[in-house]
N, C-alpha and C positions, 0 to 999 in steps of 0.2 A: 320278348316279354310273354307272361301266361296269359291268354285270355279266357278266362274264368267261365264265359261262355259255351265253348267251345270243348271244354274237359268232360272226362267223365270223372266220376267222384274215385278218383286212386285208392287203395290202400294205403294210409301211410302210417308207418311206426314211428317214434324218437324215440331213443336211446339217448337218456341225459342225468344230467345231475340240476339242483338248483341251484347251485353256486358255480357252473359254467358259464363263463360269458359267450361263449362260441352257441353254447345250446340254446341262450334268452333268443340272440340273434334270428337261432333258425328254427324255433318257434314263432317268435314273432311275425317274421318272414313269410308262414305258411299261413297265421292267420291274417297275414293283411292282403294274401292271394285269393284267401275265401275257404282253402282248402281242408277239411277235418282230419284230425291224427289222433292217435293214441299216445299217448307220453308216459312215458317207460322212466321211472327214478331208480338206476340201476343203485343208486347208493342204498335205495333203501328195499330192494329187494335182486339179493344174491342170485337168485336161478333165473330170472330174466336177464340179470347181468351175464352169468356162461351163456344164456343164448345169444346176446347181443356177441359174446365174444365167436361164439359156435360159427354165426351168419358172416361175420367181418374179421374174424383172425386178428381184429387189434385191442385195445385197449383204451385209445383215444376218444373223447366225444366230444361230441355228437355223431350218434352213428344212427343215419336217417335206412328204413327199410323201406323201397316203394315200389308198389307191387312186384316184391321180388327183386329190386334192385337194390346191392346198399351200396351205400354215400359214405365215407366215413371223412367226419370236419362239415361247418356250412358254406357249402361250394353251391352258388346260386344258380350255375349255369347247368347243372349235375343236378341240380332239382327240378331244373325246367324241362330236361331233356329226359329225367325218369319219370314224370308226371304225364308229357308227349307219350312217354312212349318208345322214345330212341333208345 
């Protein structure tokens, strides 16, 4: 698990829409860790979307950016590990 003590404050992007249930998840997810993000509505803006697609080569989201790592989907374990650091 994270312990929120212990971090430094990450970078961290979302890449989402508001009618993604994958995205509600790892939104939520990040704010019950304590963690601050940016949340990126690719629906409603096109030239963040080619970046989101630019950094992750897909199309799917939630496409998480953390410090330089991206995530693409809410993979819990894949946040915990780009948050560490690994």
């Amino acid at each position: 698990m994270i312990d929120e003590r212990t971090i430094a404050s990450p970078k961290i992007t979302v890449y989402s829409t508001s009618t993604c249930p994958y995205c509600v998840m790892a939104k939520r997810y990040l704010k019950e860790k304590g963690l601050e993000f940016e949340d990126v509505d690719i629906s409603q803006d096109k030239s963040r979307a080619a970046e989101m697609f630019s950094k992750s080569g897909q199309m799917g989201i939630p496409v998480l950016d953390i410090n330089g790592k991206i995530i693409v989907g809410f993979d819990r374990t894949a946040i915990e590990n780009a948050v560490r650091g690994f």
